[in-house]
SEGUMAR-338225 format. One record per residue (C-alpha): x, y, z; residue in one letter. Coordinates in steps of 0.1 Angstrom, whole numbers, plus 5000, padded with zeros to 4 digits. Layout:
<pts>
XYZA ...
</pts>
This chain:
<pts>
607006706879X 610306556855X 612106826873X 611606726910X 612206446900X 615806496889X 616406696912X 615906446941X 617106226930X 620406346922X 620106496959X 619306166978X 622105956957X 624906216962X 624106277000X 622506137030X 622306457046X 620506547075X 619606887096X 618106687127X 620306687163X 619306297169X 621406037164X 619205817145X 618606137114X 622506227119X 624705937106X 625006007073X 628505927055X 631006157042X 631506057007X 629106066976X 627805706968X 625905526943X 622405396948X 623805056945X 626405116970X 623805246996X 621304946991X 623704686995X 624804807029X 621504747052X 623005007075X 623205267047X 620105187035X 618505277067X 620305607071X 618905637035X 615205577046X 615805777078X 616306107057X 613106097047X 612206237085X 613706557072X 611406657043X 608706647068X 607107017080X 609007027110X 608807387128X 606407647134X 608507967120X 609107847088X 607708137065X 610808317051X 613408137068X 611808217106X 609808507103X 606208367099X 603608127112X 600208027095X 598408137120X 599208497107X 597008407077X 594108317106X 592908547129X 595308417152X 598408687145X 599308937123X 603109007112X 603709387127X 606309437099X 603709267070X 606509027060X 606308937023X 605208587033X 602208667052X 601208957036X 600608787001X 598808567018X 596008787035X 596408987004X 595008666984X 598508696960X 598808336963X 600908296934X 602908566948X 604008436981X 605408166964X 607108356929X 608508626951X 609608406977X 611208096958X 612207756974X 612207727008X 610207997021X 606507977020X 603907727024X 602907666994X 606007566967X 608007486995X 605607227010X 605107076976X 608707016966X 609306906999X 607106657000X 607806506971X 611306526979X 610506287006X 608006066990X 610905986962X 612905876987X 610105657005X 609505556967X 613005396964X 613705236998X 609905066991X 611204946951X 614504826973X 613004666999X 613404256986X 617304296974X 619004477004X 620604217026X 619104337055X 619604147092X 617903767095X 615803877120X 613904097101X 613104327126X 615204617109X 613304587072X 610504577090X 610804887110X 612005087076X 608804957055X 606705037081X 608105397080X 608505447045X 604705407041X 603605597070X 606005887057X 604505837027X 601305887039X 602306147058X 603606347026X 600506307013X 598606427039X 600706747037X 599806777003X 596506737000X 595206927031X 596307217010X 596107116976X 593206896973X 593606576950X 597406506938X 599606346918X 600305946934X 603405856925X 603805506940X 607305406924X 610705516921X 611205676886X 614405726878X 615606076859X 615205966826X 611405896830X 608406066815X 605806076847X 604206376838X 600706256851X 597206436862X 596206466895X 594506186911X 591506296927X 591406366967X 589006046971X 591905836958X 594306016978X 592605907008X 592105586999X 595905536994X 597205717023X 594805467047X 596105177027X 599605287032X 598905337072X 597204997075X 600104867064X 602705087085X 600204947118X 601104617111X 605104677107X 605804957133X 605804907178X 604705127204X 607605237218X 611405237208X 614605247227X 615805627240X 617805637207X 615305587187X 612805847203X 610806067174X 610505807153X 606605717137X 605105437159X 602105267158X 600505547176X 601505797152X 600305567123X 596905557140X 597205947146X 597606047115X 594705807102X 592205977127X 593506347110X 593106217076X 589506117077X 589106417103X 589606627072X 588306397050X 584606437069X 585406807068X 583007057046X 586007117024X 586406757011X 583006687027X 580106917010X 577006677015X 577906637051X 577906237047X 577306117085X 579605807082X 582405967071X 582506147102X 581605857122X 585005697105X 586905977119X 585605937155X 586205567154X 589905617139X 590305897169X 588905627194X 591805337181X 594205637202X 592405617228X 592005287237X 595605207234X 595505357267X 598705487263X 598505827259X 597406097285X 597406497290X 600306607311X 598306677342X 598407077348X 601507167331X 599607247298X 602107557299X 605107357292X 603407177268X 605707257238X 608807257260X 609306887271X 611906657268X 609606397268X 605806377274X 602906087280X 600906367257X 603306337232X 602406067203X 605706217179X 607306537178X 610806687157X 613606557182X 615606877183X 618106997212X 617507347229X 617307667213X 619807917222X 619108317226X 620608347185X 617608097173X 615908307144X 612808217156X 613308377191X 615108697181X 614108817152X 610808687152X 608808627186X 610808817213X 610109237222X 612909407219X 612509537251X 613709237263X 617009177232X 614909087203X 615709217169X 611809227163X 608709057180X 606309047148X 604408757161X 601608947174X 598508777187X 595408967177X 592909057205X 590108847181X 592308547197X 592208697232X 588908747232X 588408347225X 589508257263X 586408217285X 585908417314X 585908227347X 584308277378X 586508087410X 584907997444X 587108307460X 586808547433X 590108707449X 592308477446X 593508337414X 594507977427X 590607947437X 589007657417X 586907777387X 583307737393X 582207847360X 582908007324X 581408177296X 582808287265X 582908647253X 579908757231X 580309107217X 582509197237X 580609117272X 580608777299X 580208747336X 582708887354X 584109027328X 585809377331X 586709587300X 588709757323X 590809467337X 590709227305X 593008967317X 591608897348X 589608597349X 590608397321X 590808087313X 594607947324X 595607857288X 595308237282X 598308297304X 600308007291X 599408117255X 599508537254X 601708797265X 599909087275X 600409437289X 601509487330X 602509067329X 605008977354X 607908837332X 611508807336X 611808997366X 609809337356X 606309397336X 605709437303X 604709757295X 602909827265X 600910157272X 601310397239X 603110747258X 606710637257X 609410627234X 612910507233X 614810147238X 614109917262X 609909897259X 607809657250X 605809857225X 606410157203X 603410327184X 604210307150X 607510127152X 606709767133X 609809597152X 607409567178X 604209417187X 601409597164X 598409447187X 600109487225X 600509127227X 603208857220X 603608467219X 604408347253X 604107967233X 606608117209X 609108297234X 609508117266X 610708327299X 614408207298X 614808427266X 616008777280X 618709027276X 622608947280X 621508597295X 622008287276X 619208117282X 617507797262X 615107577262X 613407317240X 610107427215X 609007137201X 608007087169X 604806827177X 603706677151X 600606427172X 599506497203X 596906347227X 595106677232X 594806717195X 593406317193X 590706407219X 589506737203X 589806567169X 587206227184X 584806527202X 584506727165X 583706397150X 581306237172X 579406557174X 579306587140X 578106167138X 576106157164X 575706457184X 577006597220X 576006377243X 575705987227X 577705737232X 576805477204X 577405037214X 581505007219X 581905387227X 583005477262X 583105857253X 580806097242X 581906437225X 581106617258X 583306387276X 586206417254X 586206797251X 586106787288X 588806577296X 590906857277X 589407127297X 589706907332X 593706947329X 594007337333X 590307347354X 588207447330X 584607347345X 581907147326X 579907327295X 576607387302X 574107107299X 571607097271X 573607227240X 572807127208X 575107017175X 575607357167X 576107467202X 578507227205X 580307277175X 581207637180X 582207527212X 584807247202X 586107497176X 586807737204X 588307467223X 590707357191X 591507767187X 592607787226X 594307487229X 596207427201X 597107787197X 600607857174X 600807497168X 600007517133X 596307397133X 593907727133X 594307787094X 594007437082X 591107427104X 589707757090X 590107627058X 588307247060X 585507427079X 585407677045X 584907967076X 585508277051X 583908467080X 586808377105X 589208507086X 587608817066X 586108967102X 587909267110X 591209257130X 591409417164X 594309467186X 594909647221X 595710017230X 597010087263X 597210427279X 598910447313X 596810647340X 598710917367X 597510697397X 599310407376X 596210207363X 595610157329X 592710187299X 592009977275X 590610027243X 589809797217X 591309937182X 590609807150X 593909747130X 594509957098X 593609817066X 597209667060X 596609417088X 593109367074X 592609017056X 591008907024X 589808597015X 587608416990X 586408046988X 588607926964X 591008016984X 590607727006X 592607516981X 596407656975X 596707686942X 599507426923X 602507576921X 603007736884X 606007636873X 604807286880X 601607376857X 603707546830X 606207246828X 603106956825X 600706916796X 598906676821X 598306876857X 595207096861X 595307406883X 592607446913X 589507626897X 589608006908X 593907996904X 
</pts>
């Protein structure tokens, strides 16, 4: 811990630097300055407080520069090429994805130098608060404080959803100080980061001016509150399954809700990640377009057969098989309303073909997967296996290409295509109303089952999973399903919904689902017929793609050189 702590903050007093496009996160001076110089300038000490924004996780592809998601260690994706970062992770070599991989790469010592990167720098705008001569009208301190501690809270949130408990460091210790502590336990953690939001509800507003746009608001406060004792109430941190905790997280979820602010973006769940600005959105990384060079679209998500380097973000057919198959009113045509859905069990539904697996799906599937014979940039993609050469979507054997016959369509929008230079925005969104709705149905099934709707409550967990499901047509569940029932179907819900957006391993994780995650991995094989159709068979993926997991490994073990440099900080049993 003495080392972070030198390091930051000879970091923070040397430079106000900032990676982020907006205005607000880009004003930093020039010239090295003192911590005394910055704090008696209210308009440096804001830019100062403002680069806390940037030690948040702020983008999807951040494993090894841009070459990884989480949801490769889920049974979301698997890397076709085994990058380093994923594959010590399904391999269980913790410790190695971090020691091989260094600073910067991985989700694990990355995350926790990052975050207390950030924190140190909440720590002393908080301890200089009282002595910079900020504006007499307050408003500006009070905007900052409100911030720091919601960023603060934030940071810890990061930390201990992987971590467990943590070290609190509350004040700004300067390099010379001994704060080699132990870890606080988790209970304390939460119990700071929800003092530290109910003090950021009281300082921050609603909205802000265009310029301002990204920054935490009162929403996002509450947001992040409802998360926290979401995870809190979870099996991880929740063994005994204590009913109130769970009944804290639904009424923290509600608080969103009622603000009546927020609402899903009627049927464009497609563009979800791709909007300027959104009435779903409750605070996402302000960031301008990518261009056709971004890392995360050419060397990461895109087939080559359209100009990628490599497209090694490869959905695995045990995602696929999540979307419900739908029966419309005119079976025949696709636009028909959906009458009715059922999920996939062992590999069978209603109107489900083996044959013709991606007819009849529910619509996030499209928006979500790219599959084999999909219209797309002006051709289909072909993935059927008897071909070789440039210029395809899929190469047997070849790991610059898809290793399940699917790719992202989340991850690489349409306008991303050969010798055009195309862009378009992928947000990084950190709160989202979708998320708030499926997070208040998970919690008030868990508190009080599917269908109550307890004195003050306008919303029952069926309701609230179905308002998600209303915007892209998705007709009711079926009547009469139990906690369980419903449980395994909000967790569907969250899988298809939030898909890529850097939920499904966290929530494998709280939900201590081994079984998710150790079930074998299945991708697509295609075969083109003579008459042109196609077969399908579903292929188990070779052991490399196979993934191992054990329940300690729902903690991330404490980085080692942290351990090895403490007398104080105790490593998460199993590590």
């Amino acid at each position: 811990m003495k080392r972070i702590t030198i390091v930051i903050y000879t970091f923070i007093v040397l430079s106000l630097l900032s990676s982020c496009v907006k205005d607000y996160l880009n004003r930093a001076p020039d010239i090295a300055l003192t911590e005394e110089a910055v704090f008696a300038d209210p308009t440096l000490a804001s830019q100062f407080a403002d680069n806390a924004y940037n030690f948040l996780v702020n983008d999807y592809a951040r494993l090894n520069g841009h070459r990884g998601i989480t949801g490769q260690f889920s049974d979301e994706a698997v890397s076709s090429n085994n990058d380093v970062s994923i594959r010590t992770i399904n391999q269980g070599n913790y410790h190695d994805h971090y020691e091989r991989g260094g600073e910067g790469i991985n989700d694990i010592k990355d995350v926790y130098w990052r975050c207390y990167q950030g924190i140190r720098i909440t720590n002393v705008v908080l301890s200089k608060l009282e002595t910079t001569p900020w504006p007499a009208d307050g408003v500006l301190k009070t905007r900052v404080e409100g911030e720091m501690h919601f960023l603060r809270a934030f940071f810890y949130f990061e930390l201990t959803k992987r971590f467990d408990g943590v070290v609190l460091i509350k004040d700004a210790f300067d390099q010379f100080d001994d704060i080699d502590f132990p870890r606080n336990s988790y209970e304390e953690c939460v119990a700071f980061m929800l003092d530290e939001l109910n003090i950021a509800e009281d300082k921050l507003e609603l909205d802000y001016s265009a310029g301002d746009y990204g920054r935490a608001t009162k929403g996002a406060v509450m947001a992040l509150r409802a998360r926290v004792l979401l995870y809190a109430a979870s099996p991880l941190h929740n063994p005994g399954n204590d009913l109130t905790k769970w009944a804290d997280a639904a009424a923290a979820a509600k608080k969103v809700i009622d603000l009546n602010k927020y609402t899903l973006t009627g049927t464009s769940y497609d563009q979800v990640l791709n909007m300027a600005q959104s009435d779903e959105y409750i605070m996402i990384k302000p960031r301008g377009p990518r261009g056709n060079n971004d890392g995360i679209i050419v060397d990461f998500a895109q087939s080559p057969g359209s100009g990628g380097t490599q497209g090694t973000l490869n959905p695995t057919q045990n995602h696929v098989d999540l979307y419900e198959v739908v029966q419309r009113a005119v079976p025949t045509n696709p636009n028909s309303p959906i009458v009715s859905s059922a999920p996939l069990v062992n590999g069978s539904a209603p109107g489900y073909n083996e044959q013709k697996p991606y007819e009849n799906r529910d619509p996030r599937f499209y928006a979500n997967v790219i599959y084999n014979d999909m219209p797309w940039q002006g051709r289909r993609i072909d993935m059927y296996s008897q071909k070789s050469g440039l210029g395809y979507d899929f190469i047997e054997g070849n790991t610059n290409y898809t290793v399940t016959c699917y790719y992202s369509k989340k991850m690489w929008p349409e306008v991303y295509k050969r010798n055009v230079s195309g862009s378009t925005l992928i947000n990084y969104i950190f709160f989202r109303y979708g998320e708030v709705l499926l997070n208040y149905a998970e919690a008030m099934n868990e508190a009080y089952g599917p269908d109550a709707v307890p004195n003050g409550y306008t919303l029952s967990a069926r309701q609230a999973i179905q308002q998600v499901r209303d915007r892209v047509g998705m007709p009711s569940l079926p009547a009469g399903l139990n906690k369980d029932d419903m449980r395994a179907r909000i967790r569907n819900e969250r899988a298809v919904e939030l898909a890529f957006e850097d939920f499904r391993w966290y929530d494998i994780l709280r939900w201590r689902a081994k079984e998710i995650i150790t079930q074998p991995m299945f991708g697509m094989r295609v075969v083109k017929n003579a008459n042109g159709s196609f077969t399908y068979t579903r292929t188990r993926l070779t052991s490399s793609y196979q993934k191992v997991h054990e329940p300690y490994m729902d903690l991330y073990p404490i980085p080692r050189s942290e351990i090895y440099k403490s007398q104080k900080l105790k490593q998460n049993p199993g590590w």
